[in-house]
Structures are given as structure tokens and as C-alpha cells.
C-alpha positions in Angstrom: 128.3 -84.2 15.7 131.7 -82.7 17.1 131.3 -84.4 20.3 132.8 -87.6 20.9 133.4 -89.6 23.7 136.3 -92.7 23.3 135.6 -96.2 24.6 138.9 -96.2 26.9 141.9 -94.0 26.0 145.5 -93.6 28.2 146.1 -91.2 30.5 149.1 -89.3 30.9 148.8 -87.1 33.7 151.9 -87.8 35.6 155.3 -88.0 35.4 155.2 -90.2 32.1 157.4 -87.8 29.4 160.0 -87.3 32.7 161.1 -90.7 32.5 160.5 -91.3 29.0 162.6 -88.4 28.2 165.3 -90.0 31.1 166.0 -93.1 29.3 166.5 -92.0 25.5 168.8 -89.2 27.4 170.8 -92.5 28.8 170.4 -94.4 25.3 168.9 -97.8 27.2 165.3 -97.7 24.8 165.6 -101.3 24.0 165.0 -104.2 26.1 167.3 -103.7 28.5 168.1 -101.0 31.1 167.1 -100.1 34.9 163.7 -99.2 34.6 162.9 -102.4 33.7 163.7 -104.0 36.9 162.3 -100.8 38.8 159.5 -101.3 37.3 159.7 -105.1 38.0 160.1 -104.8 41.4 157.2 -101.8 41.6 154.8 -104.8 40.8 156.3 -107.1 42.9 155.5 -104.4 45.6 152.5 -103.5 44.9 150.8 -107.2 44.4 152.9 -108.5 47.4 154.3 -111.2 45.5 157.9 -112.4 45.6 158.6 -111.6 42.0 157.4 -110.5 38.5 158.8 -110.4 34.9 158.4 -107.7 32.4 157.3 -108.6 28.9 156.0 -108.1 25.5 152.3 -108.1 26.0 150.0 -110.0 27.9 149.7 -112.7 25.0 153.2 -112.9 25.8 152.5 -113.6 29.3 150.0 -116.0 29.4 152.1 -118.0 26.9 155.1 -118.1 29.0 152.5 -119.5 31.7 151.8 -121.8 29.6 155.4 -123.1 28.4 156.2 -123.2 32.4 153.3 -125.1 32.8 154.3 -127.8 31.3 151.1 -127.7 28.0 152.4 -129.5 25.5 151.1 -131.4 22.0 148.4 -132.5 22.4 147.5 -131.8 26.1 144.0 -130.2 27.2 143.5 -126.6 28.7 140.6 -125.6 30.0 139.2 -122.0 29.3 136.4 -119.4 29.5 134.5 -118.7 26.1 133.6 -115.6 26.8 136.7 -113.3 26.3 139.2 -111.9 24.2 140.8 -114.5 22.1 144.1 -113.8 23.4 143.6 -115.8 26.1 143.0 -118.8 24.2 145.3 -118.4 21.2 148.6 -119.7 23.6 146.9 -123.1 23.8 147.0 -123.2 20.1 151.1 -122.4 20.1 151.9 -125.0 22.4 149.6 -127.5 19.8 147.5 -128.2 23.1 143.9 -128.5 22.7 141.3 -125.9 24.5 138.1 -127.2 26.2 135.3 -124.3 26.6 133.7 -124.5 29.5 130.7 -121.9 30.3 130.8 -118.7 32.2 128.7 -117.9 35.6 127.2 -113.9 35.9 130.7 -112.7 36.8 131.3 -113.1 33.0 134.4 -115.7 34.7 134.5 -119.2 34.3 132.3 -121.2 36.5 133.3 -123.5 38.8 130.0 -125.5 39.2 130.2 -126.3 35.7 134.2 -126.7 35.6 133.8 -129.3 38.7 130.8 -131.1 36.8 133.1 -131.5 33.6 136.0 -132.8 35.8 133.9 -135.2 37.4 131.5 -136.3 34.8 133.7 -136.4 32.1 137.3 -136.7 32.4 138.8 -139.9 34.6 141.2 -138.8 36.9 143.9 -142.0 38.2 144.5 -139.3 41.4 147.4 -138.1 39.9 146.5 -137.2 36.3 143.2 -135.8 35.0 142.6 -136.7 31.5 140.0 -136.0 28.9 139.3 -138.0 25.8 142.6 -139.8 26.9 144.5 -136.8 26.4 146.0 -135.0 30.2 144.4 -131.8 31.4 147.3 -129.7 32.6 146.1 -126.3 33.1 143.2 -123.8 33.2 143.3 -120.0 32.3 140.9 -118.1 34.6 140.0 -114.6 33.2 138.8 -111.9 35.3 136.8 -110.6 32.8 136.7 -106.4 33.0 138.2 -106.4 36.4 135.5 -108.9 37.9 137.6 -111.6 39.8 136.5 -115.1 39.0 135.4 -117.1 42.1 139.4 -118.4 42.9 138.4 -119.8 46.0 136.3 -122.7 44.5 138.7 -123.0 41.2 141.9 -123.5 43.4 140.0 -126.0 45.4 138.9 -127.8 42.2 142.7 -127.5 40.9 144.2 -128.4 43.7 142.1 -131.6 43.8 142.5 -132.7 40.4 145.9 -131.4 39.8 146.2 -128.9 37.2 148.1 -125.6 37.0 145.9 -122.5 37.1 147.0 -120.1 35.0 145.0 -116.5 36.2 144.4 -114.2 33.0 144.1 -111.0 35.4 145.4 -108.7 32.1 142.0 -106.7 32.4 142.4 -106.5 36.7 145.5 -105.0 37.6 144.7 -103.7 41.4 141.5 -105.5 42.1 141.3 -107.9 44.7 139.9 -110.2 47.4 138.1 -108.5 50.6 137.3 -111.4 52.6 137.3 -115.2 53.2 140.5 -117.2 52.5 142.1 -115.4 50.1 141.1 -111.9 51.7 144.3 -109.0 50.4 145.3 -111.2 47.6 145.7 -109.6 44.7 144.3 -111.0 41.3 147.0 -112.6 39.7 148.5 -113.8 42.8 146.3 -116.8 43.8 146.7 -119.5 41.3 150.1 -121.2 39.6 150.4 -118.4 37.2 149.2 -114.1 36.9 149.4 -112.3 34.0 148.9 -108.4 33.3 148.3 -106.5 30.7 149.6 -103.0 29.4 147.6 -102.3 26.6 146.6 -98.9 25.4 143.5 -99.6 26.9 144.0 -101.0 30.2 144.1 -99.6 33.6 147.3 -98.9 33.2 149.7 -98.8 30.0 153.4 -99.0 29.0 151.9 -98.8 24.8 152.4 -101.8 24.6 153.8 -104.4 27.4 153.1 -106.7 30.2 154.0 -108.7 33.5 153.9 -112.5 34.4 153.9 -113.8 38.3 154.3 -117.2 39.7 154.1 -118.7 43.1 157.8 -119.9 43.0 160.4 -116.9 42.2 162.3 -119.4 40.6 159.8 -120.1 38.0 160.0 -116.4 37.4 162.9 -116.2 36.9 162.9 -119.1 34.6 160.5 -117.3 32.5 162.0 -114.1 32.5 165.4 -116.4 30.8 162.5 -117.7 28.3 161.6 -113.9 27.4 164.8 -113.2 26.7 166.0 -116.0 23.9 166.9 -118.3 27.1 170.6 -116.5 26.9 173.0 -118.8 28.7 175.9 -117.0 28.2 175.0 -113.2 27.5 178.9 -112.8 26.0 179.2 -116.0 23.8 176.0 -116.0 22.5 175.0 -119.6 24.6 171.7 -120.5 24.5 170.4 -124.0 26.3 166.5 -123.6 25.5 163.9 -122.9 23.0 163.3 -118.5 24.1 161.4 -115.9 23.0 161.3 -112.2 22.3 159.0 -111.2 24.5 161.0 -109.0 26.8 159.8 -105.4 27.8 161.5 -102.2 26.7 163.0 -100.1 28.8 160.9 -97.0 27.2 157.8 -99.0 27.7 159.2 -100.1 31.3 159.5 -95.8 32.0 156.4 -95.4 31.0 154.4 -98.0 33.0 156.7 -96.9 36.3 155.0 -93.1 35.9 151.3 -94.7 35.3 151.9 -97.1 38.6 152.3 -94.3 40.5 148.8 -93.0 39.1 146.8 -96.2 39.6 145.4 -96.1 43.1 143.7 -93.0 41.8 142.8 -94.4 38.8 141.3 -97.5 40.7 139.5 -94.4 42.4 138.0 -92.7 39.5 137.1 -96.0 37.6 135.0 -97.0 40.4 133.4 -93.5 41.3 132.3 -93.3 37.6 130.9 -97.2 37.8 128.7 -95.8 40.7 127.4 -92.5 38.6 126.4 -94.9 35.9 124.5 -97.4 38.2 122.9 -94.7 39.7 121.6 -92.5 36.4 120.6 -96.3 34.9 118.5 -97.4 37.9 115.6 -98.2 37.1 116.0 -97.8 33.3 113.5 -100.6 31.5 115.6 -101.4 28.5 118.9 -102.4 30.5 120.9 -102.4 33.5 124.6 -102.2 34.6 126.3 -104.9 35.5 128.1 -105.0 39.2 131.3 -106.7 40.5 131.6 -109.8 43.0 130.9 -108.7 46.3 133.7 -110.1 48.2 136.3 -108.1 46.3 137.4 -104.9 45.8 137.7 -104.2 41.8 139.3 -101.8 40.0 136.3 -101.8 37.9 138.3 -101.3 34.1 135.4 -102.2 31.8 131.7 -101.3 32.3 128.5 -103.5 31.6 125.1 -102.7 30.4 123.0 -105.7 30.2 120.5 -104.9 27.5 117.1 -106.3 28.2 116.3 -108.3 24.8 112.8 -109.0 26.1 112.0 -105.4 24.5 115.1 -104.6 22.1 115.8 -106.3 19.6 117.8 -104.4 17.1 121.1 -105.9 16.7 124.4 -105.0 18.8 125.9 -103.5 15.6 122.8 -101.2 14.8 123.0 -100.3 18.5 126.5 -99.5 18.4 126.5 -97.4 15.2 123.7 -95.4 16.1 125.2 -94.2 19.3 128.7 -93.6 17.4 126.6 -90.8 15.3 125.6 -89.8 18.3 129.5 -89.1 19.5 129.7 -92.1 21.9 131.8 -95.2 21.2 131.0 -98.5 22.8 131.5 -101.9 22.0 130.0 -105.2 22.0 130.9 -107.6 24.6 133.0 -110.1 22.5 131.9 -112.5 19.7 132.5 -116.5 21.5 135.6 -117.8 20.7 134.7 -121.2 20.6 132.4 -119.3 17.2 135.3 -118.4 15.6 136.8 -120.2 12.3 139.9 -121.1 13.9 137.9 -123.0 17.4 135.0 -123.8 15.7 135.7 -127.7 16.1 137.0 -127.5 19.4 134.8 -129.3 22.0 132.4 -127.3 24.4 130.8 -127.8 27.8 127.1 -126.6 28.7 127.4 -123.3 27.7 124.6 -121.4 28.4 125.4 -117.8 29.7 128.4 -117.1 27.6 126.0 -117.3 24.4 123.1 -115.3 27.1 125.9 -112.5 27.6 127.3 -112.1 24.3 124.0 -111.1 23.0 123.0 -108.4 25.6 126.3 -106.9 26.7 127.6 -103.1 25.7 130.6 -101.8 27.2 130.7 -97.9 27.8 133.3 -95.4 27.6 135.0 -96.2 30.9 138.5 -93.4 30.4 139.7 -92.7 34.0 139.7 -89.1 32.6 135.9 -89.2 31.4 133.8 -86.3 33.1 130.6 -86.8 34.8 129.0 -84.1 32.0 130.7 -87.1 29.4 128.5 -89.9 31.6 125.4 -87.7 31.7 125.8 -87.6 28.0 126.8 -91.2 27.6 123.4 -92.3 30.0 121.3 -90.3 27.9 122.4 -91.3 24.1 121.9 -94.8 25.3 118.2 -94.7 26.5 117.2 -92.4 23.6 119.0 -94.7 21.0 117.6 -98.0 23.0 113.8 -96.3 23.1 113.8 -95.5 19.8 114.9 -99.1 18.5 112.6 -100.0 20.9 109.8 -98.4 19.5 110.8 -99.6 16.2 112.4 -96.5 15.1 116.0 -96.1 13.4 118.7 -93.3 14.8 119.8 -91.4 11.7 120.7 -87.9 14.3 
């Protein structure tokens, strides 16, 4: 078939080649160069925080968090199962130790469940909360596809048992509280730490890239010293810490100042399409799309289809392969990360609806560019490909 719809592609629609084109006409491509504290400062603006520094990725980002947070050997971090990997994997640089604790229907970490592990088993000397012996020093909260996590309860939590929150918002540039204490904050912008994300894939993209907030500019600008090989003395070559090369490019920083200008509409068109598909699923037997917290505003990245398992039970890869014949590409949620070989020892608590979600969730194509003919298309293919598994047939169209 010669049509064929991506998962989630860039867009470049604006003035992306213009500034591209500007810096390697000025010869600053590398990681320095002015439109990497334009950009900076764009961020800063548009989250209404004090400060932000460019980097690598948002690996890069949350790791940085996690340096300035103090994890070290041996310490405990608490985080989400249900996620990309990359959220996880800094605990392992810093030789810390992750605890899994489950997710609530937000796909986010919950904080029933996070308060009953803190309370039932950890001791906490009301100054240090320790597990197994060992000190819990942070927690990485994901808002998972754009969907913030319930901050309000988890900063209450934190703040009462003294660890740093670290907020993964690398899939939830732009979304955003609407209401109660935290009503205009920006994901990112609540807890100890925000990271962003500038994957190909994301709302926004500089190819590569990503941003790190705090709640102290200092601490930024502590970590923006760590990103660039802690350089004491930029002459002498003087350097008084362990840093990292995890700085931005200015290319990449051109780039992402030409797509920030395009993400209010792209927040726009991301949520306009999440309504089409609600509506042309309603009421559709073999599955239903998954909303966004009500007391936010969300830029709505990713999109959910719950797949009712009651009446399909063909696997997520047989699903997945027959609607890629059919010229649509979607994706399983995420395989747990507490499943894979290199967490598979690490300790768990209660997890229930991670396991419940990773089994029924397919993401659809979700590009800001997609046409409503493409989710017409896309709604379709998915209830003739989930009818016919579900009448024990196999697509070979």
C-alpha cells in the first residue's frame, strides 16, 4: 500500500533553515554561540522560570538533576515503571539504586501508592527517609505523553519526607496546571528539578537536544558549568569538578528557537486532532482513547487507545504489524522497565496498572502536521484490523 502515515515526525514549517543557515554563515555550529542563550532565555520566558540550561538530550538532563541532587552510590530513587527507560537509566550512572513504584490512570506515578511505600516501608528520623537502610534522595515524576502527574499530592509527599523531585516533563513541553495551587505552572517548573526534551519526536525538536530547570538559578547555573566539562578557567584549561559533554549546539539551539516560535500552534493542532479521535472512537467496543487530567491544560504529544482485552486478544505486535500493512505506524505503549535484563532485580512496589496498561495501550500517529483525511484513515484501519482479530481472523491486506 503506497499510503503511509508516520507515528510522530518534525515539522519544519517556520523559520527553521533561516537560522540554521545564520549560524554556519557565522561559523558558531558547535557548542557555543548566541543562539544558545537566545534560546535559553526563550524557555526561561515561556515557562516563567528564572532560568534554564541548554543540553545534549533529555537523558542529559535528567542526569544533571540527578548529580545536583545530590544521588550518590548506593542511594535510593524512586521512579515510575511505566516509561521510557531513559528516565531510569541516570539512577544507574550515579550507582544509586531505583525503586518502582506503580502508576495511577494518568500513566504517572501515583501518589497513594508512593505515600503508602514511604510510610509503610521506609523509616524516616524526620530528617532522612531511608529504605532498606539506604537514604531516599530523589523521585523522577514523568508526565507520561503530556499527561501531568498529580504534583500537587507528590510535592506535598516530598516536601514531608524530604526528597528532591526531579519532574521528567521531556514528553510535556507547554502543558500545564489550570487550577488549584499550582494553577499557570508550567510542567517542569513545580518540583526541585524539569527536564525537556528535543527529540525528533517531541513537541518540539532541535534533532537532537534538551533543557534542564531548577527552582534556584544558581543551581542552574551550576549545571549548566557541569554540561560544559565544569571549565574553571575557559583560557588555562582549569577544571575544579567531575563535567560532562552534554552542552547544546548552537545549530541545534537555531533550530529549536524557529520551532518555539511554532509551539503554541502546535499545542493547538495536537489537541484539536486528540478531540477528532475521541470523537470518531466513541463508542467503539474494542477500545477507547485515553484523556488528559482535568485540571490541566496539555499539550497532548502522545495519543492513547486503550484496547479492550476482554474481546482482543491478539498480541500488541500482531496488532501493530497488521495496521503497518495497512500504511499506519503505531506503537506499543512501552515494555516495563522494571522487565528489562538490566532492572530485573531491582525491588518493586504494588504494581498493578503499569503491568494493566502495558498490555492494552497503542499509541497513534500524533504528527502536528497529520490531516483529518490521515485520522479518518488512521480510526478506520484500527477498528477493521481490531474486528477482524477479534473475530479470530488475521490481516494479510
Amino acid at each position: 500500500m503506497s499510503k503511509f502515515i508516520p507515528l510522530s515526525i518534525p515539522n519544519f514549517e517556520g523559520n527553521e533553515r533561516k537560522y540554521v543557515d545564520d549560524a554556519i554563515e557565522q561559523g558558531w555550529v558547535s557548542t557555543g554561540g548566541a543562539y544558545i542563550t537566545k534560546l535559553e532565555k526563550i524557555l526561561a520566558e515561556f515557562l516563567h522560570t528564572d532560568s534554564v540550561a541548554a543540553c545534549q538530550s533529555g537523558t542529559a538532563a535528567i542526569h544533571l538533576s540527578m548529580v545536583e541532587a545530590g544521588v550518590r552510590p548506593g542511594d535510593v530513587v524512586l521512579v515510575p515503571p511505566l516509561t521510557f527507560i531513559a528516565a531510569v537509566n541516570p539512577v544507574k550512572y550515579q550507582f544509586a539504586a531505583p525503586v518502582f513504584i506503580d502508576c495511577d490512570d494518568s500513566f504517572c506515578i501515583d501518589p497513594v501508592k508512593l505515600q503508602e511505600f514511604c510510610e509503610n516501608e521506609c523509616s524516616f528520623d524526620g530528617t532522612q527517609l531511608s529504605y532498606m537502610g539506604k537514604p531516599v534522595k530523589a523521585l523522577v515524576a514523568v508526565h507520561v505523553f503530556g499527561n501531568m502527574a498529580d504534583m500537587v499530592a507528590i510535592m506535598d509527599i516530598a516536601k514531608k519526607y524530604n526528597f528532591k523531585v526531579i519532574e521528567d516533563a521531556t514528553e510535556a513541553l507547554g502543558s500545564k496546571y489550570t487550577s488549584g495551587p499550582f494553577a499557570g505552572r508550567y510542567a517542569g517548573t513545580i518540583g526541585d528539578f524539569g527536564c525537556y526534551s528535543f527529540n525528533g519526536n517531541k513537541i518540539i525538536t532541535t534533532g537532537g537536544g534538551g533543557a534542564v530547570t531548577a527552582n534556584n538559578p544558581k543551581v542552574v547555573d551550576h549545571i549548566r558549568y557541569l554540561s560544559t566539562q565544569a571549565k574553571d578557567d575557559v583560557h588555562y584549561y582549569i577544571h575544579n569538578e567531575i563535567g560532562y559533554n552534554y552542552r547544546m549546539t548552537n545549530l541545534q539551539a537555531a533550530l529549536g528557537i524557529a520551532q518555539m516560535e511554532e509551539l503554541p500552534e502546535f499545542i493547538r493542532r495536537k489537541q484539536d486532532n486528540h478531540k477528532l479521535y475521541c470523537q470518531l472512537f466513541e463508542g467503539f467496543e474494542f477500545g477507547r482513547m485515553i484523556g488528559f487530567r482535568a485540571d490541566t491544560d496539555s499539550n497532548m504529544w502522545f495519543y492513547s487507545l486503550e484496547i479492550n482485552r476482554d474481546k482482543v486478544k491478539a498480541s500488541m505486535r500482531e496488532i501493530i504489524t497488521a495496521l503497518e500493512k495497512r500504511g499506519v505506524q503505531t506503537r506499543a505503549i512501552w515494555g516495563l522497565i522494571n522487565e528489562q535484563l538490566p532492572y530485573k532485580d531491582e525491588a518493586t512496589y504494588k504494581l498493578e496498572k503499569a503491568p494493566y496498561y502495558a498490555e492494552r495501550i497503542l499509541n497513534l500517529p500524533s504528527s502536528t502536521q497529520i490531516t483529518k483525511e490521515d485520522i479518518v484513515y488512521v480510526v478506520d484501519q484500527v477498528k477493521k484490523v481490531l474486528g477482524e482479530f477479534t473475530y479470530g481472523h488475521r490481516t494479510e491486506k
